[in-house]
C-alpha positions as CSV (number, residue, x, y, z in Angstrom):
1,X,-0.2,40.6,-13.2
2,X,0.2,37.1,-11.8
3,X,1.2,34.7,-14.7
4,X,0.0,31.6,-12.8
5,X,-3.9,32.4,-12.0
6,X,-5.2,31.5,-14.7
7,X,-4.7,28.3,-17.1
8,X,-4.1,30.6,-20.4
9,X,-1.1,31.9,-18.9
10,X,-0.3,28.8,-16.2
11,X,3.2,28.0,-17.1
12,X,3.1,24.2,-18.3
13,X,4.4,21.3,-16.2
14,X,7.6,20.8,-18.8
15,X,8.5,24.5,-17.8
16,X,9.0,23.3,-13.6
17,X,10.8,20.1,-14.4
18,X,13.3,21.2,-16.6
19,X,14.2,23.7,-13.6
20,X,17.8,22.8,-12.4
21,X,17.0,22.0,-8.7
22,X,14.6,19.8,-9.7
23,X,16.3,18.4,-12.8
24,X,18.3,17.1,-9.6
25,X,15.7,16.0,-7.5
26,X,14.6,13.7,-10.3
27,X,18.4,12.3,-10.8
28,X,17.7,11.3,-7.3
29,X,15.1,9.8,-8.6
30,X,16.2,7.8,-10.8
31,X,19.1,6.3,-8.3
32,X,16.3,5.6,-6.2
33,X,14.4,3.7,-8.7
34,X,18.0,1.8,-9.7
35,X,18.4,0.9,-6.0
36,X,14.6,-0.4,-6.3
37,X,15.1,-2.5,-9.1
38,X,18.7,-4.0,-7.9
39,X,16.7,-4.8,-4.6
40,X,14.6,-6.8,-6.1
41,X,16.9,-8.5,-8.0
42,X,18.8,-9.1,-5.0
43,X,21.6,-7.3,-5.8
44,X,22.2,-5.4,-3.0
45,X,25.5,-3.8,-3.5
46,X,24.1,-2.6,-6.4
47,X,21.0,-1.1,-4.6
48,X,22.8,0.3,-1.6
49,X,25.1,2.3,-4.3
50,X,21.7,3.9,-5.7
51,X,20.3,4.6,-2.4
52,X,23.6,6.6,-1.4
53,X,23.4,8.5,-4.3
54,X,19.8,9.7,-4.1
55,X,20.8,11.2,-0.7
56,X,23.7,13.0,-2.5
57,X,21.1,14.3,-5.2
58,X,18.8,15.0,-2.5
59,X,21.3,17.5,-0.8
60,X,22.7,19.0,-3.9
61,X,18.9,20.2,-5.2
62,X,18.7,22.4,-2.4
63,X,22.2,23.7,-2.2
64,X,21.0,24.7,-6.2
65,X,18.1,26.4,-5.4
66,X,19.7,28.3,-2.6
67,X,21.9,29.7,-5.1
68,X,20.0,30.2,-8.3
69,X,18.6,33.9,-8.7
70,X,15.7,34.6,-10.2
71,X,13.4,31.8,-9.4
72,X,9.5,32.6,-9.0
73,X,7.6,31.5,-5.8
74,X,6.0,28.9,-7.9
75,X,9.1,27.6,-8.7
76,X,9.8,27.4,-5.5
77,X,7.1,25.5,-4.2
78,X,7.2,23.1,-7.0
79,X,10.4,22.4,-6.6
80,X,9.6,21.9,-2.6
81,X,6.4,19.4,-3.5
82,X,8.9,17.3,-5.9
83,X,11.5,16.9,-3.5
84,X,9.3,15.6,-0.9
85,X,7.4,13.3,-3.2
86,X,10.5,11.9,-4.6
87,X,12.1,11.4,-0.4
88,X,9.0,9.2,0.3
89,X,9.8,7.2,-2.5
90,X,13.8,7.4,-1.9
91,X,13.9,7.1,2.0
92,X,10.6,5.0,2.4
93,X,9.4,2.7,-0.6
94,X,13.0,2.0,-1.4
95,X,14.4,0.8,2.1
96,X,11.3,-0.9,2.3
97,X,11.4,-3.2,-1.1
98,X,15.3,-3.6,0.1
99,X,14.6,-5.5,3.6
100,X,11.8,-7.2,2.1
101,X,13.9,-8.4,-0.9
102,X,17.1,-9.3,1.6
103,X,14.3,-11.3,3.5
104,X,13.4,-12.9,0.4
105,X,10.4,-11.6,0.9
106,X,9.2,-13.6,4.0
107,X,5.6,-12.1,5.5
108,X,6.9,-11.5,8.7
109,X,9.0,-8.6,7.1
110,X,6.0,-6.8,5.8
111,X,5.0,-5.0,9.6
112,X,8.8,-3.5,9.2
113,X,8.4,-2.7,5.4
114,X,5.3,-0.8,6.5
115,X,6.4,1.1,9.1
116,X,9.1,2.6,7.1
117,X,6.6,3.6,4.2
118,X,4.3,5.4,7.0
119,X,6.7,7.2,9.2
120,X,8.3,8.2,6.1
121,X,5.2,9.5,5.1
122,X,3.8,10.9,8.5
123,X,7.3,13.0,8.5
124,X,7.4,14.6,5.1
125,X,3.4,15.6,5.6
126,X,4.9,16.6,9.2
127,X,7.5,19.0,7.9
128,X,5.5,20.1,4.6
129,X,3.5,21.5,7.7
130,X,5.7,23.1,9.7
131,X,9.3,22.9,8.2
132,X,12.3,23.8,10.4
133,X,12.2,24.6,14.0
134,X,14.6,27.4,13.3
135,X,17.0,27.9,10.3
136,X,19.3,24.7,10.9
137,X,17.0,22.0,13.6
138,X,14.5,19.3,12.8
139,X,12.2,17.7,14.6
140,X,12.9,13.7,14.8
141,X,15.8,12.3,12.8
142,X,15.7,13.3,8.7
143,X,15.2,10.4,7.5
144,X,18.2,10.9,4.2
145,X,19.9,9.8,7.8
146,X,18.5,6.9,8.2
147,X,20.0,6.0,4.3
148,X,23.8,7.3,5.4
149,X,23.5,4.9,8.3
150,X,22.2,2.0,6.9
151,X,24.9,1.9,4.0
152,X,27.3,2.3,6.6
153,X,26.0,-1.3,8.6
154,X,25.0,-2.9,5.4
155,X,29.3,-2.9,4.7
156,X,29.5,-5.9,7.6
157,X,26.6,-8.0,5.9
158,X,29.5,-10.9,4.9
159,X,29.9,-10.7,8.7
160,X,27.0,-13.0,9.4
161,X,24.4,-15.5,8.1
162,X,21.7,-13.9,6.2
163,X,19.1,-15.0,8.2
164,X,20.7,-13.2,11.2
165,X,21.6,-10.2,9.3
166,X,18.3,-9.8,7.9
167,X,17.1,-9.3,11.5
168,X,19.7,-6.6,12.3
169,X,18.6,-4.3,9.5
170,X,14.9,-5.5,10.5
171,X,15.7,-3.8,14.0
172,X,17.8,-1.1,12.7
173,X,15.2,0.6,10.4
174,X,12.8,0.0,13.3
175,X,15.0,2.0,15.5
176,X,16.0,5.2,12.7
177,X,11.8,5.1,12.5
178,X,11.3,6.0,16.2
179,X,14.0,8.5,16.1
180,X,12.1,10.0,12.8
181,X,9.1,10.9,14.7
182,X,10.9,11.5,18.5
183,X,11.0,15.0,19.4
184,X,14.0,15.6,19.5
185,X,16.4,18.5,17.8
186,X,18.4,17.0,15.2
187,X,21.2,19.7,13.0
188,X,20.3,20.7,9.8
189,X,23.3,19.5,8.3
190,X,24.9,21.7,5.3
191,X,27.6,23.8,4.2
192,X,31.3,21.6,4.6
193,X,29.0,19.0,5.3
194,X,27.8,17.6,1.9
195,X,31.3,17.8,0.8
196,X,31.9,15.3,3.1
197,X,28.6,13.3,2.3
198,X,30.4,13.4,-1.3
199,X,33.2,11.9,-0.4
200,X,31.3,9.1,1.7
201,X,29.1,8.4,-1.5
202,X,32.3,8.2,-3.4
203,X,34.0,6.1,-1.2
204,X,31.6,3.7,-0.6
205,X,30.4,3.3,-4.5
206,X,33.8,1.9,-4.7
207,X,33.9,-0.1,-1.9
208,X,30.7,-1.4,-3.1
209,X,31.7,-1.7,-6.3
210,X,34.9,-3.4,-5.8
211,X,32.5,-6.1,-4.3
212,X,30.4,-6.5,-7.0
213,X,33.4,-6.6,-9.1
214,X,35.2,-9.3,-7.2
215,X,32.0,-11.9,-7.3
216,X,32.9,-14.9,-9.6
């Protein structure tokens, strides 16, 4: 007998979240609200470190729910519809509030802010559809991608003026957006590779935070 079809015996919402995969996923969350609220407070070291760290969250709730045994299909699938909802809010609404923040929030930033909410949006609904081209391609750049790169640049920031630098995020979230909806194949990246993504978030959470540290 199927436990879920009916609501006497529909396991309760409490009894998904407290699963571990997504006990992850909504770690993730919660960097990704931290680098929303540093954003807005203009804090940007700050909110680059949370970003980086709901990628890392992001990749460990799968490499969990690969492993675990005995999960149910509805696990499964609530664990999947989490982890999307949770990306749109970590690799969309979040880079979004952080350029229009770093723009202190000028107008002309809002076209940019959009675009990165709705292709984050047209992707996930894209690949809730039809998921992997095979085992280990996407279609279009993921956009967790678009996070690792953009910490990377945001490190040169004391580089230039502001102003300038605002525009060369501005154009580089533009770009990562065409190449999240270009059809192209893109790896699947996993196994040795999210050790290495641990190191990076490592590394730069001190890099970062010896910044932070060092203001007067």
């Amino acid at each position: 007998m199927n436990t879920y079809k009916n609501d006497r015996h529909q396991a309760g919402m409490f009894f998904f979240a407290k699963d571990l995969p997504n006990i992850c996923s909504l770690t993730g969350l919660l960097c990704a609200l931290l680098g929303v609220y540093y954003a807005i407070l203009q804090n940007f070291q700050a909110s680059v470190i949370g970003m980086i760290w709901a990628v890392l969250f992001d990749w460990a709730d799968g490499i969990i729910a690969r492993n675990m045994k005995g999960r149910t299909d509805k696990q499964k699938e609530f664990g999947g519809q989490l982890d999307s909802l949770i990306d749109i809010i970590s690799f969309g609404v979040c880079p979004a509030i952080f350029l229009l923040s770093y723009a202190d929030f000028s107008p002309w930033f809002l076209p940019g802010a959009f675009v990165i909410v709705g292709v984050a949006a047209i992707r996930l609904s894209y690949f809730n559809v039809f998921g992997l081209i095979d085992g280990s391609t996407y279609r279009g750049l993921a956009l967790d991608n678009n996070v690792i790169v953009f910490a990377f640049v945001f490190l040169f920031e004391g580089l230039l003026d502001p102003g300038i630098f605002s525009g060369v995020i501005y154009a580089l979230f533009l770009v990562m957006a065409a190449f999240n909806l270009a059809p192209i194949r893109t790896p699947k990246l996993a196994g040795k590779w999210f050790y290495i993504l641990m190191a990076y978030t490592i590394g730069l959470t001190f890099v970062y935070g010896g910044i932070i540290w060092s203001r007067p």
